[in-house]
C-alpha positions in Angstrom: 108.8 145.3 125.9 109.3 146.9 122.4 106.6 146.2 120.0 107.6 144.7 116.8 106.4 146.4 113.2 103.5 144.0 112.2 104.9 144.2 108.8 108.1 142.8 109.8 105.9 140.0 112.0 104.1 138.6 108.9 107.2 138.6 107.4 108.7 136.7 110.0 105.9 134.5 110.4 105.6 133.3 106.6 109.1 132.6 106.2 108.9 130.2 109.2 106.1 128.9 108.0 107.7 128.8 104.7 111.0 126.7 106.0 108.6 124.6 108.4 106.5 124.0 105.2 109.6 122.7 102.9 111.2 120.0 106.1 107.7 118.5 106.2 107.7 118.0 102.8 111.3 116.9 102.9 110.7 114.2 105.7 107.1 113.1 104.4 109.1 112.2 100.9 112.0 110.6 103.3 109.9 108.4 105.2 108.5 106.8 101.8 110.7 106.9 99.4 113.8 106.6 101.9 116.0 108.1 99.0 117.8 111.3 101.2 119.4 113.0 97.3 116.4 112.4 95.3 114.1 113.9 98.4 116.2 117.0 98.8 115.6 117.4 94.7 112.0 117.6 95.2 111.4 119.2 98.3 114.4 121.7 98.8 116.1 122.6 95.7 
C-alpha cells in the first residue's frame, strides 16, 4: 500500500469535514423550518 502525503490527508480530511459540516447544517435548518430554498440560502450558498 502506497502511503499518502499527510499534507494532502489534511486536506482531504477538512474538506470532508467541510461538506459533512455544511449537509448538517442544511438538514438541521430543513427539519425546522421545512423551507428546502430558504435552507439552501443559509446553509449552502
Amino acid at each position: 500500500m502506497k502511503k499518502i502525503n499527510p499534507v494532502i490527508l489534511v486536506v482531504i480530511i477538512l474538506v470532508g469535514g467541510f461538506c459533512a459540516f455544511k449537509i448538517m447544517s442544511f438538514l438541521g435548518c430543513y427539519v425546522r423550518i421545512e423551507d428546502f430554498d430558504e435552507c439552501r440560502k443559509l446553509t449552502v450558498w
